[in-house]
gemmi code that builds the backbone of each chain (N, CA, C; Angstrom):
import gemmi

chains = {
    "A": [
        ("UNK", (0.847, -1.200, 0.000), (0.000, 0.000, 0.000), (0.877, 1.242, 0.000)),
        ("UNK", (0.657, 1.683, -0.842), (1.319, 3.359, -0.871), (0.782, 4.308, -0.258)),
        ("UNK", (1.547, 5.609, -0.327), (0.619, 6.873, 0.421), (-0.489, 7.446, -0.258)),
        ("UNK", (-0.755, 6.774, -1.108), (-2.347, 7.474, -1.988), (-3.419, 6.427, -1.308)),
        ("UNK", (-2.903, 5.161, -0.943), (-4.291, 4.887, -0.371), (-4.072, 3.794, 1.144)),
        ("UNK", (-5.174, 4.062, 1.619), (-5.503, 3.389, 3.257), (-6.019, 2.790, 3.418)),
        ("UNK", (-6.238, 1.236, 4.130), (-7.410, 0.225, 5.037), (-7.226, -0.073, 5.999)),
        ("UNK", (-8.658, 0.016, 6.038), (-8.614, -0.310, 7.808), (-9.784, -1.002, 8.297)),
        ("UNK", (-9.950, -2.079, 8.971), (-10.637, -2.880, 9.866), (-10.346, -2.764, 10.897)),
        ("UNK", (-12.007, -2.320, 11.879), (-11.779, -1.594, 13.038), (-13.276, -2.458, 13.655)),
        ("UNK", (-12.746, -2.742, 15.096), (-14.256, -2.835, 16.028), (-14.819, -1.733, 16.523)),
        ("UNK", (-14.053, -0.373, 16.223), (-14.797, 0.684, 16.995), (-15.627, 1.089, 15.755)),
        ("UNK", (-15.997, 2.252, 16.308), (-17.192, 3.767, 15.434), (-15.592, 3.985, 14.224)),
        ("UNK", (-16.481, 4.179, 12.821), (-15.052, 4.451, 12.200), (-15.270, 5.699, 11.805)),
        ("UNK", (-13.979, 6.530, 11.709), (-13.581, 7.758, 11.611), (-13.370, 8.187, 10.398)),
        ("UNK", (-15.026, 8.730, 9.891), (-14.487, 9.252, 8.421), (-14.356, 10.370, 8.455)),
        ("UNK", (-14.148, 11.249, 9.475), (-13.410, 12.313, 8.849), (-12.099, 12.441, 8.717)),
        ("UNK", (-11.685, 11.235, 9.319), (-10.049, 10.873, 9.292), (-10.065, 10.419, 7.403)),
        ("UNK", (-10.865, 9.594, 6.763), (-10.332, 9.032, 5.641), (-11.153, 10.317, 4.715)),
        ("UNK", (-11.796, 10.514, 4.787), (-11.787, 12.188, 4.164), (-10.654, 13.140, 3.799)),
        ("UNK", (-9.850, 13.005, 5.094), (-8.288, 13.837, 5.396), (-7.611, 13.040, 4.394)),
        ("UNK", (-7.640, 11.839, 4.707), (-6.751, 11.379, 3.921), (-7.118, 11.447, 2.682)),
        ("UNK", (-8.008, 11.248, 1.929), (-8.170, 11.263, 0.340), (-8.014, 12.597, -0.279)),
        ("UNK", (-8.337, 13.832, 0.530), (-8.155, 15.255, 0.063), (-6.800, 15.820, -0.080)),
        ("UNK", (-7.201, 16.389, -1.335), (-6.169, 17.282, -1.617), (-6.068, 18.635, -2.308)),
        ("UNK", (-5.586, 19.469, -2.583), (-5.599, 20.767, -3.033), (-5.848, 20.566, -4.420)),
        ("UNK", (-5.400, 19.263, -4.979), (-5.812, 19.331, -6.644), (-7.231, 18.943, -6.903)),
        ("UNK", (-8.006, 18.411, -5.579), (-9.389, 17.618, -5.911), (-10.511, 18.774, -5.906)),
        ("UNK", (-11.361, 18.363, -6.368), (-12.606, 19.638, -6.662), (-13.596, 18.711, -6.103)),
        ("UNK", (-13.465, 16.898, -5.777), (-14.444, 15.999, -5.653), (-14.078, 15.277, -4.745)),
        ("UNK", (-14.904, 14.974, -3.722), (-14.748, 14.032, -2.748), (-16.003, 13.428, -2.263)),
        ("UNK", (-15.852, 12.071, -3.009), (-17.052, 11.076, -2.876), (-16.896, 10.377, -1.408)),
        ("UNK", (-17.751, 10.224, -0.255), (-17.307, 9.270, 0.401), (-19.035, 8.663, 0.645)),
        ("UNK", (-18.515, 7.218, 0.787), (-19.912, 6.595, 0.366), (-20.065, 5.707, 1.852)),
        ("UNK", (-21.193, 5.407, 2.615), (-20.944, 5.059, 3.852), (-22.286, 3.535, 3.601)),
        ("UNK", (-21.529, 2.251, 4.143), (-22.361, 1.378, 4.035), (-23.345, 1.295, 5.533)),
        ("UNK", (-24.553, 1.237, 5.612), (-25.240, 1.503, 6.635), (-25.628, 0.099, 7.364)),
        ("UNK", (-26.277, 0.234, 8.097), (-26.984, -1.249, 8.712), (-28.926, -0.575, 8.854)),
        ("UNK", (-28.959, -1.642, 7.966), (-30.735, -1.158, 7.789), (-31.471, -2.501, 8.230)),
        ("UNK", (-32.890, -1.745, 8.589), (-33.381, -2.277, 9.022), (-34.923, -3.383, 9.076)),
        ("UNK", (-34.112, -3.533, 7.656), (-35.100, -5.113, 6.588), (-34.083, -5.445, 5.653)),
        ("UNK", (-34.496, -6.735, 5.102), (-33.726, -7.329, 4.207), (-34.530, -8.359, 3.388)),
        ("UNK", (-34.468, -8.587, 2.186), (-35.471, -9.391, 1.949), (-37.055, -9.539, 2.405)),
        ("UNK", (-37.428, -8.370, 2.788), (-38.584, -8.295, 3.526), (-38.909, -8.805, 4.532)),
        ("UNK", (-37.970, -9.156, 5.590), (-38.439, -9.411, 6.847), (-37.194, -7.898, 7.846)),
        ("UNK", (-37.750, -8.026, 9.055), (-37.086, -7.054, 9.530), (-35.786, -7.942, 10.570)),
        ("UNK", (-34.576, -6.822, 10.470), (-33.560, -6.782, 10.798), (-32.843, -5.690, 12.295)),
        ("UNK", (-32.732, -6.732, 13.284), (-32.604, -5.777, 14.270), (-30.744, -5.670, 14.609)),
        ("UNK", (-30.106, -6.337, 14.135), (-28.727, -6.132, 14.017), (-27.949, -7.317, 13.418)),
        ("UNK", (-26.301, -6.677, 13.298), (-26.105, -7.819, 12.948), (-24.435, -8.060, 12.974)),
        ("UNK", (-24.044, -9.039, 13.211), (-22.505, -9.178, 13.739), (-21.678, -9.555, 12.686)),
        ("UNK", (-20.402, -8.864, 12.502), (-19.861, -8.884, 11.165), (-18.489, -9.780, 11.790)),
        ("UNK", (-17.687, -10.494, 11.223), (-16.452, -11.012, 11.200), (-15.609, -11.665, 10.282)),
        ("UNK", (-14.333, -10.942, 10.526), (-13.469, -10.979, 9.453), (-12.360, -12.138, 9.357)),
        ("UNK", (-11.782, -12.393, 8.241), (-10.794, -13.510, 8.191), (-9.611, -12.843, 9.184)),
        ("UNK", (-8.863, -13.542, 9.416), (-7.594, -12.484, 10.193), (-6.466, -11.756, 8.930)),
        ("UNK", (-6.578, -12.083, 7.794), (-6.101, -12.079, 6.726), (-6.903, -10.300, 5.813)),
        ("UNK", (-8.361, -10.490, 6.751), (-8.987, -9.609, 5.595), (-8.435, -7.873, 5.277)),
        ("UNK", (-7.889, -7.579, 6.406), (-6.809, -5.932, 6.221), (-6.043, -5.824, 4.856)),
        ("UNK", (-5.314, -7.134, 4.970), (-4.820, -7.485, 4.108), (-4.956, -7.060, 2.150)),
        ("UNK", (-6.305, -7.789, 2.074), (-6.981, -7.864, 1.488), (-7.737, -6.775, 0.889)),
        ("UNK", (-8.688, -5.801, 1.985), (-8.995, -4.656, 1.813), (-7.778, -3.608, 1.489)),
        ("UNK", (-6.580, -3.655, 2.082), (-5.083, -3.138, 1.560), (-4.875, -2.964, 0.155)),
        ("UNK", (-5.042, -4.666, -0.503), (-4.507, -4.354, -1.963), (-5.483, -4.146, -2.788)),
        ("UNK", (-6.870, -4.088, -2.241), (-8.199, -3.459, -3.134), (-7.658, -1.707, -3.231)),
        ("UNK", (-7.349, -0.962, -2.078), (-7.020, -0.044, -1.863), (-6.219, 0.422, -3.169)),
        ("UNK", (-5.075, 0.329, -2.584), (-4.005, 0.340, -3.304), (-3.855, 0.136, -4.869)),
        ("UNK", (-4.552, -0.843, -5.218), (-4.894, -1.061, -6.531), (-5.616, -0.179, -6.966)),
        ("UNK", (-6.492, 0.054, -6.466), (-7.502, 1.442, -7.665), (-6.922, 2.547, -7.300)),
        ("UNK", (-5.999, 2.671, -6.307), (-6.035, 3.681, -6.647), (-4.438, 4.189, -7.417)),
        ("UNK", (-3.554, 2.886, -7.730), (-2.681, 2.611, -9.214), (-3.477, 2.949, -10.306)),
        ("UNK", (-4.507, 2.521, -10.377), (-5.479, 2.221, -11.541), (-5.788, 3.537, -11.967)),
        ("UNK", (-6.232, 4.544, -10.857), (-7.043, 5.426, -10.981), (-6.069, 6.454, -11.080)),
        ("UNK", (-5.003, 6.653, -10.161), (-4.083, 7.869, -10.271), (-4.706, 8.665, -8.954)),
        ("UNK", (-5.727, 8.303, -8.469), (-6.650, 8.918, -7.158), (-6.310, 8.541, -5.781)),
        ("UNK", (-6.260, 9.023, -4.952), (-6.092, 8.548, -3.379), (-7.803, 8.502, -3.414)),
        ("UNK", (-7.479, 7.012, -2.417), (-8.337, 6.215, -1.762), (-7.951, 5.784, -0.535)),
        ("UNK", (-9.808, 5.705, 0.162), (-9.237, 5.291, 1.471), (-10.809, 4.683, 1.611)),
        ("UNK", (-10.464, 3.712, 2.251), (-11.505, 2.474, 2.708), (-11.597, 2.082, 4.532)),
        ("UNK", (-12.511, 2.472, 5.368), (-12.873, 1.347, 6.409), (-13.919, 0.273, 6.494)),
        ("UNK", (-13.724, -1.051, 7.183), (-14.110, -1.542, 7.401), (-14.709, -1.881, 9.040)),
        ("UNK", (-15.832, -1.850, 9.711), (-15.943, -2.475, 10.766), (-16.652, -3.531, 10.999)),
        ("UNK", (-16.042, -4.509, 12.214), (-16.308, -5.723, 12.459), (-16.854, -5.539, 13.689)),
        ("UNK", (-17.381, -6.989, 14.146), (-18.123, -7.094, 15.281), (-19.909, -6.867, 15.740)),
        ("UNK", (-20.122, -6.393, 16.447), (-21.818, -6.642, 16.812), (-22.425, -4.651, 16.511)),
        ("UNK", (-23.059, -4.533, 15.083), (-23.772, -4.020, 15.181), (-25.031, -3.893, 15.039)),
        ("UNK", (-26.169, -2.357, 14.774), (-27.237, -2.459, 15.088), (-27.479, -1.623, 13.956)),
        ("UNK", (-28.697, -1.592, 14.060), (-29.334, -0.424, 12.997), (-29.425, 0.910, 13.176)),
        ("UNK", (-28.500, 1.423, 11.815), (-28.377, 2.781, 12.318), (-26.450, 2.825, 11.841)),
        ("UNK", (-25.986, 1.851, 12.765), (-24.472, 1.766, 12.515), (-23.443, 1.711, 10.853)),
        ("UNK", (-22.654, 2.424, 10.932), (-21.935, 2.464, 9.368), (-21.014, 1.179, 9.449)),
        ("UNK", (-21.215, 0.270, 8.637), (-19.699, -0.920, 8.656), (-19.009, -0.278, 7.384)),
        ("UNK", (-19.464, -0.164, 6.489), (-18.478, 1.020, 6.097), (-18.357, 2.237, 5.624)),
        ("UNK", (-17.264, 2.573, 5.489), (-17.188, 3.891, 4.690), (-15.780, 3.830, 3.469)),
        ("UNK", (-15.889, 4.293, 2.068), (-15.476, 4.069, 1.093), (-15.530, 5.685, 0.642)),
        ("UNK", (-13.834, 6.332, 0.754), (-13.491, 7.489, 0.043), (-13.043, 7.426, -0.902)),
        ("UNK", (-13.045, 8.693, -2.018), (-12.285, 8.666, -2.718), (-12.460, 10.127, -3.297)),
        ("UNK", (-11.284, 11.137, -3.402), (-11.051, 11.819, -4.317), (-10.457, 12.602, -5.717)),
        ("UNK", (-10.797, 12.835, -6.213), (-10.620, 13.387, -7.295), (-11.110, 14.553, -7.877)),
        ("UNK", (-9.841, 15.102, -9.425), (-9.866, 16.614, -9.872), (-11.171, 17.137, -9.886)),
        ("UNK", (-12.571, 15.826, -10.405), (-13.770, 16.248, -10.852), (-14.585, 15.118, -10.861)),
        ("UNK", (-16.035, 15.736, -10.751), (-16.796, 14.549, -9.972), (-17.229, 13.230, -10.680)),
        ("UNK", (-17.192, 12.936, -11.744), (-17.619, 12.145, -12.149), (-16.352, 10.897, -12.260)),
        ("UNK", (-14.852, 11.119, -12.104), (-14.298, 10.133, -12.055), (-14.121, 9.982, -10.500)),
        ("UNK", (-14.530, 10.510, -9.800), (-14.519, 10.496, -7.911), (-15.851, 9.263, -7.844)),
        ("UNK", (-16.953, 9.957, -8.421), (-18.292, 8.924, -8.553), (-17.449, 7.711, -8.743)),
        ("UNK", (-17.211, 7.564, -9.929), (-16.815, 6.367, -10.410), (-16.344, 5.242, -9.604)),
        ("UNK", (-14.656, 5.980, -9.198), (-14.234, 5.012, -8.559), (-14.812, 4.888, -7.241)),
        ("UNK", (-15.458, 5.545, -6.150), (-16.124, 5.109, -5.411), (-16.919, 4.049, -5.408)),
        ("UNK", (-17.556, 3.907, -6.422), (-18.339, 2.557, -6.841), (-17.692, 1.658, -6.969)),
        ("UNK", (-16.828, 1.452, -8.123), (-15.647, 0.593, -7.802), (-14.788, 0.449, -6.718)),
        ("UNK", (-14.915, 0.740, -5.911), (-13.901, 0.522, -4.638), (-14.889, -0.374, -3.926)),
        ("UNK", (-16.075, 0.165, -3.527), (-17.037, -0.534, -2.573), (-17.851, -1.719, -3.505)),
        ("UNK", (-17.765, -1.841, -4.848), (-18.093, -3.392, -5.381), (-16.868, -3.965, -5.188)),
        ("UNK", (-15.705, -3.638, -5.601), (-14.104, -4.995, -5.081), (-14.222, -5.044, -3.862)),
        ("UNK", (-14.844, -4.079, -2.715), (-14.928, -4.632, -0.952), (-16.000, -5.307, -0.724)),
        ("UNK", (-16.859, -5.273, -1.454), (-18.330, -6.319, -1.053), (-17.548, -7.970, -1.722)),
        ("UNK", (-16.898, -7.686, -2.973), (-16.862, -9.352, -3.422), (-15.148, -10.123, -2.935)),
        ("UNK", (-14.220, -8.822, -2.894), (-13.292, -9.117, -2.325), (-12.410, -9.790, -1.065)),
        ("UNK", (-13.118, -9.006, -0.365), (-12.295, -8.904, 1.106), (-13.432, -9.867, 2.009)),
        ("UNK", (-12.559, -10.952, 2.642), (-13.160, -11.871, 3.178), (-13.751, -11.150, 4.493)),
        ("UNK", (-14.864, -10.884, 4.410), (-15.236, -10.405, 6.233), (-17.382, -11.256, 5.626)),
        ("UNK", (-17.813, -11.709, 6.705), (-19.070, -12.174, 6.896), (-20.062, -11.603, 7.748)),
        ("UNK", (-21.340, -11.584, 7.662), (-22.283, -11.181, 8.654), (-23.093, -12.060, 9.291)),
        ("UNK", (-23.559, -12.359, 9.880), (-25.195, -12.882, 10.592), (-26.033, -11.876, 11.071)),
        ("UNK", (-26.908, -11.919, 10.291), (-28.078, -11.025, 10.628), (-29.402, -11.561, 11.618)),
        ("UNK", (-29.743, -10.524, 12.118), (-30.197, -11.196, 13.697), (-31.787, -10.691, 13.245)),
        ("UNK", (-32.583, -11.387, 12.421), (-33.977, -10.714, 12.067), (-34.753, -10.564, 13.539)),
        ("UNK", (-36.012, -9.542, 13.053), (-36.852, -9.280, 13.884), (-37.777, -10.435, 14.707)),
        ("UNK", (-38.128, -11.383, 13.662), (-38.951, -12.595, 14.348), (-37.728, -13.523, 14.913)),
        ("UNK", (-36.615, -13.282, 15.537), (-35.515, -13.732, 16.354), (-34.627, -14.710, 16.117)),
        ("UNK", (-35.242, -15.058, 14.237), (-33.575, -16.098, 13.869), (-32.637, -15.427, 13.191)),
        ("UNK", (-31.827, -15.733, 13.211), (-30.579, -15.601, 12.894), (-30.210, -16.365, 11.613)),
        ("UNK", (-29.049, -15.967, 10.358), (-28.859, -16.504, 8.625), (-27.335, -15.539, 9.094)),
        ("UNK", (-27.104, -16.192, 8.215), (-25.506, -16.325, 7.281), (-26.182, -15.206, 6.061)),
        ("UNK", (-25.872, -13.912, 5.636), (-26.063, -13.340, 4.575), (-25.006, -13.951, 3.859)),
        ("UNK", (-25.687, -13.976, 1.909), (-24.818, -14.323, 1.401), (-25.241, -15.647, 0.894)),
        ("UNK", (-25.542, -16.506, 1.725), (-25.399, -17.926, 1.877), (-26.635, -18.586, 0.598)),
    ],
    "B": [
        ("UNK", (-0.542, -33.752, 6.274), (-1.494, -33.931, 6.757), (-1.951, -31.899, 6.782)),
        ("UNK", (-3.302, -31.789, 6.344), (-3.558, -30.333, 6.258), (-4.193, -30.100, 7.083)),
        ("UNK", (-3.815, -28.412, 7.955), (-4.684, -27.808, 8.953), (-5.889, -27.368, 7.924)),
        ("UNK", (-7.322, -27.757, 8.592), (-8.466, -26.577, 7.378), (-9.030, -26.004, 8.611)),
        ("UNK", (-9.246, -24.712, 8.733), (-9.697, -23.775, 9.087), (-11.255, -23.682, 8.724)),
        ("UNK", (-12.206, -22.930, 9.496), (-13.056, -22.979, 8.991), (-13.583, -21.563, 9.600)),
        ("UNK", (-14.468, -20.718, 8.744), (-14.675, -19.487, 8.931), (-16.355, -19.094, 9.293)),
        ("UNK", (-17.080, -18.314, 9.765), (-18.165, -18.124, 9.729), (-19.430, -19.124, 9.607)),
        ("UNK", (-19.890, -19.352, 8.524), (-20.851, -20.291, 8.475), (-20.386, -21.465, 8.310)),
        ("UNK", (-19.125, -21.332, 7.410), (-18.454, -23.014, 7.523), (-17.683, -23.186, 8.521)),
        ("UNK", (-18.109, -23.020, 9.922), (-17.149, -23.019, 10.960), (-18.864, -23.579, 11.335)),
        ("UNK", (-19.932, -23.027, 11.288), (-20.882, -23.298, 12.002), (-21.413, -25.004, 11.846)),
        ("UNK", (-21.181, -25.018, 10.011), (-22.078, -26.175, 9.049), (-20.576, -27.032, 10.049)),
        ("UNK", (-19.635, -27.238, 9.833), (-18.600, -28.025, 10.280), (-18.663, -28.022, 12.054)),
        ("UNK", (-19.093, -27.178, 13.077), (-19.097, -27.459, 14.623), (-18.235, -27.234, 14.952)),
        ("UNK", (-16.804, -26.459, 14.516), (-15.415, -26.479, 14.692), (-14.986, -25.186, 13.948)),
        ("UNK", (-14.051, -25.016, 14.771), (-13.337, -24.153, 13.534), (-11.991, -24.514, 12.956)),
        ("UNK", (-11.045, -25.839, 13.592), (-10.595, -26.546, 13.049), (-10.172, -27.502, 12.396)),
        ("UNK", (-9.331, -28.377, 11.970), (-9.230, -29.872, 12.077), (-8.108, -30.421, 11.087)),
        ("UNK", (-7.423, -31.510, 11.486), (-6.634, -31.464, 10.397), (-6.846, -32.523, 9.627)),
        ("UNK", (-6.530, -32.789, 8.001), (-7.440, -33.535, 7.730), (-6.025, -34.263, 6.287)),
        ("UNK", (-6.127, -35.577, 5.637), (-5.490, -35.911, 5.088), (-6.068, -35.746, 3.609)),
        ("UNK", (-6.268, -34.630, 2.603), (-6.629, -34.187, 1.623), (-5.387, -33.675, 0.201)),
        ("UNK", (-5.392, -34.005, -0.555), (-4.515, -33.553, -1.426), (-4.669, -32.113, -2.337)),
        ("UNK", (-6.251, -32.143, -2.588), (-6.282, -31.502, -3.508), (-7.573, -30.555, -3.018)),
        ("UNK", (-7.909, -29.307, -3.661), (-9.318, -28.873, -3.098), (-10.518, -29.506, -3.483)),
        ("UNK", (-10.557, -30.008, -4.615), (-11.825, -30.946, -4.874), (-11.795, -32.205, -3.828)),
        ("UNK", (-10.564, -32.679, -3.952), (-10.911, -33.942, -2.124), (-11.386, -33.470, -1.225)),
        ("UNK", (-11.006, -32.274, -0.986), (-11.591, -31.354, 0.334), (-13.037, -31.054, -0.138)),
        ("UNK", (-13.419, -31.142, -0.941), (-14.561, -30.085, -0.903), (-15.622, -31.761, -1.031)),
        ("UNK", (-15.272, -32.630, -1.601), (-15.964, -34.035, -1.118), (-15.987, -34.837, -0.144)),
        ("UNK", (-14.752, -34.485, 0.754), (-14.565, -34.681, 2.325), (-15.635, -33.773, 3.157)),
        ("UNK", (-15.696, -32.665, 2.273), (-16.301, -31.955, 3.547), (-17.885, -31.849, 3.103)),
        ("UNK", (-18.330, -32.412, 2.163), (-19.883, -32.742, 2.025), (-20.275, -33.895, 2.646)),
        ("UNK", (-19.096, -35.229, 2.440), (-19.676, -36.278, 2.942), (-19.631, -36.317, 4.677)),
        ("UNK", (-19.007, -35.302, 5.108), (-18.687, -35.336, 6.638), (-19.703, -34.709, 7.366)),
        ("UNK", (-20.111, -33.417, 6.659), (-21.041, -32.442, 7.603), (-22.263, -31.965, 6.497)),
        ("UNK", (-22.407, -32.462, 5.407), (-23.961, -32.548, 4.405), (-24.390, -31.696, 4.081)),
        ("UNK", (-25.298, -31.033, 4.101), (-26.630, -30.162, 3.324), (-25.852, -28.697, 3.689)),
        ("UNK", (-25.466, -28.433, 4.913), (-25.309, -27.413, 5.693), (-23.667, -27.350, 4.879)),
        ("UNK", (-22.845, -27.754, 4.607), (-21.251, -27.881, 4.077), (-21.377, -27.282, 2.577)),
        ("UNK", (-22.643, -28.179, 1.928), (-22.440, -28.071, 0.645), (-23.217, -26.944, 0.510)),
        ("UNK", (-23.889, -26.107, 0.771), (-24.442, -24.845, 0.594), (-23.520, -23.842, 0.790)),
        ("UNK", (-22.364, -23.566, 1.923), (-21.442, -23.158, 2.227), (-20.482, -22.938, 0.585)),
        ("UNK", (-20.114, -23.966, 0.394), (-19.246, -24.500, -0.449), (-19.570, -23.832, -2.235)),
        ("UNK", (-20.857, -24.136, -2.106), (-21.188, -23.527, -3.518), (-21.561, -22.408, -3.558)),
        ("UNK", (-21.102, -21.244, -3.319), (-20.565, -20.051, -3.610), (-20.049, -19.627, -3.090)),
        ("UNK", (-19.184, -20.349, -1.571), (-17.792, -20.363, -1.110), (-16.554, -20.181, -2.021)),
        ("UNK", (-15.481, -20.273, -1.339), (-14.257, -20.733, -1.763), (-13.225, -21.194, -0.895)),
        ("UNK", (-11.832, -21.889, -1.570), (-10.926, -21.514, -0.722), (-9.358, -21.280, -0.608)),
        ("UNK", (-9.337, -20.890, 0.705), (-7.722, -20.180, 0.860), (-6.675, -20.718, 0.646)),
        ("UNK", (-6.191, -21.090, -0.262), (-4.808, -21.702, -0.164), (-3.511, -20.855, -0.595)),
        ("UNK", (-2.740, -20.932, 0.448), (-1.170, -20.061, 0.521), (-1.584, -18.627, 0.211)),
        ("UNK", (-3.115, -18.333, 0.761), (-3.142, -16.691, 0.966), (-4.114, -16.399, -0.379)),
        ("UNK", (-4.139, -17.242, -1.226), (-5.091, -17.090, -2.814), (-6.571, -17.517, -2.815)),
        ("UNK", (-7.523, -16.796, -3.303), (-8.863, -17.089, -2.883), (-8.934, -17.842, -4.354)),
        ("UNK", (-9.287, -19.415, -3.881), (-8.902, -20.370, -4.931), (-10.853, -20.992, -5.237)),
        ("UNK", (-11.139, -21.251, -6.448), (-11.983, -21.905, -6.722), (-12.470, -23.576, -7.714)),
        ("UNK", (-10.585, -23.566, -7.670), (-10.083, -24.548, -8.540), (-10.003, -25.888, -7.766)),
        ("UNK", (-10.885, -26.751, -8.125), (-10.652, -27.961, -7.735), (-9.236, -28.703, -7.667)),
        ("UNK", (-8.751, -28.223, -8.596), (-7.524, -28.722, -8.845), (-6.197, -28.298, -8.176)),
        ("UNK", (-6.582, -27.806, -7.567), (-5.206, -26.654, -6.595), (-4.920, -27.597, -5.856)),
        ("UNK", (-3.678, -28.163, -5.408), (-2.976, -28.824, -4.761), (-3.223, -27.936, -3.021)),
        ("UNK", (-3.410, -28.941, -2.209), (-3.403, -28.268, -0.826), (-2.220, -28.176, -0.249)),
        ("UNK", (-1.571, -27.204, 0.615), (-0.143, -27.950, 1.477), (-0.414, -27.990, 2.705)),
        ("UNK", (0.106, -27.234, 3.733), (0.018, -27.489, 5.244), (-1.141, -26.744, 5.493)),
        ("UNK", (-1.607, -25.628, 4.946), (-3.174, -25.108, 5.560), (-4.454, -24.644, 4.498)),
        ("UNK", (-5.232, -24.854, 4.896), (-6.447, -24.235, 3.999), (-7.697, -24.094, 4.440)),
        ("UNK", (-8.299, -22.729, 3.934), (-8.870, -21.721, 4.844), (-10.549, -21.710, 3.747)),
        ("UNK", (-11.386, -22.477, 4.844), (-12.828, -22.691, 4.363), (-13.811, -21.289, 4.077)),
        ("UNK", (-13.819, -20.466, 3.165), (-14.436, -19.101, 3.553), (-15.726, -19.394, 2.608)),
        ("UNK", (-16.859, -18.817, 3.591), (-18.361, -18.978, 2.579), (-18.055, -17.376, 1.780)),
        ("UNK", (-19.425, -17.610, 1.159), (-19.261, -16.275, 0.418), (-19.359, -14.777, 1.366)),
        ("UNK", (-18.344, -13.786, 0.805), (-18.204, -12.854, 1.327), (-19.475, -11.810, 1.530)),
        ("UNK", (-19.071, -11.252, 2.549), (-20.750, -10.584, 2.607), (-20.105, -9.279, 3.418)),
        ("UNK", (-19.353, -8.458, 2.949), (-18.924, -7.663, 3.735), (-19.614, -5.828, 3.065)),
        ("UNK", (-19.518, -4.842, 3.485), (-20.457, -3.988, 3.484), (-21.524, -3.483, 3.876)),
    ],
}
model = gemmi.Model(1)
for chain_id, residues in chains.items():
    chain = gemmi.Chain(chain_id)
    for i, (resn, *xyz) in enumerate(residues, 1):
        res = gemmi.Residue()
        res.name, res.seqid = resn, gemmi.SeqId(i, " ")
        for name, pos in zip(("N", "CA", "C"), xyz):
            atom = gemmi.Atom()
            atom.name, atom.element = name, gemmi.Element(name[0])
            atom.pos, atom.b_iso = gemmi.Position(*pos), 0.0
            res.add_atom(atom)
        chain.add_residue(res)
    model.add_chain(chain)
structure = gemmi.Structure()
structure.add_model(model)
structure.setup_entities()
């Protein structure tokens, strides 16, 4: 990973105004940051939280997603991830990225957070409202 | 003899999260581990993958060595 881009897997609250800092710069006019939420249905039943966990490997992983687009792109990027027991309401992630002008900032934002959904090994169990529990994904 | 790891739901379908097991290849593994733990393994498995020497492998044919890492499908975001 170079100094254009950052990952991070965290059990706490994650700090995007820290990866904000980091993706900005005096040449950018655009700063996409896209935040994955925890909502509260899925498939039409309701969802009261849900516990995320990662390979021990997955930093890793989210690292060279990083890093790679943003070779690709010429853009600083910066990606968190959080793990562990959340609820609705809570961000597991957040996915920066800036650039000169908005439509290649759009862009790769999207691309960053589709290579972290299919990429980077981390899992959920979602804890529905009528009180069972699934493997998303599965 | 290979350590397999097992992650999330295939830690659940398997009761373990380890074990070591005498497998050569990932397709042995992946027929070891239907005929061992069933319905719950092979759902895992088919749109799983797995880890070998750090590579998210889907090749039956990948030779195993000392570890390999059972991951269902990713669900992160």
């Amino acid at each position: 990973m170079g100094d254009r881009s950052l990952g991070l897997i965290d059990e706490r609250p994650l700090d995007r105004a820290a990866l904000e800092a980091f993706v900005r710069s005096s040449a950018d006019g655009a700063v996409v940051v896209f935040e994955g939420v925890i909502r509260d249905h899925d498939h039409g039943e309701g969802v009261s939280a849900l516990d995320y966990s990662a390979h021990p490997e997955a930093l890793g992983f989210l690292e060279r997603i990083c890093g790679q687009l943003a070779e690709e792109t010429g853009l600083r990027v910066a990606a968190a991830h959080r793990v562990g027991a959340l609820v609705v309401g809570d961000v597991a992630l957040i996915a920066a990225v800036a650039a000169p002008h908005r439509t290649e900032a759009f862009t790769a934002c999207a691309e960053l957070v589709q290579r972290i959904k299919t990429g980077v090994p981390i899992w959920k169990r979602q804890h529905l409202a009528s009180g069972a529990t699934e493997w998303v994904g599965l | 003899m290979a350590e397999v790891r097992y992650f999330a739901a295939a830690a659940d379908a398997a009761g373990r999260d380890s074990e070591r097991l005498e497998v050569a290849t990932a397709g042995e593994l992946r027929l070891h581990l239907i005929a061992a733990y069933g319905d719950a393994m092979a759902r895992v498995l088919r749109s799983g993958a797995f880890l070998i020497d750090g590579v998210v492998s889907r090749d039956d044919a990948a030779p195993i060595g000392a570890r390999v890492d059972v991951l269902p499908p990713f669900a992160g975001g």
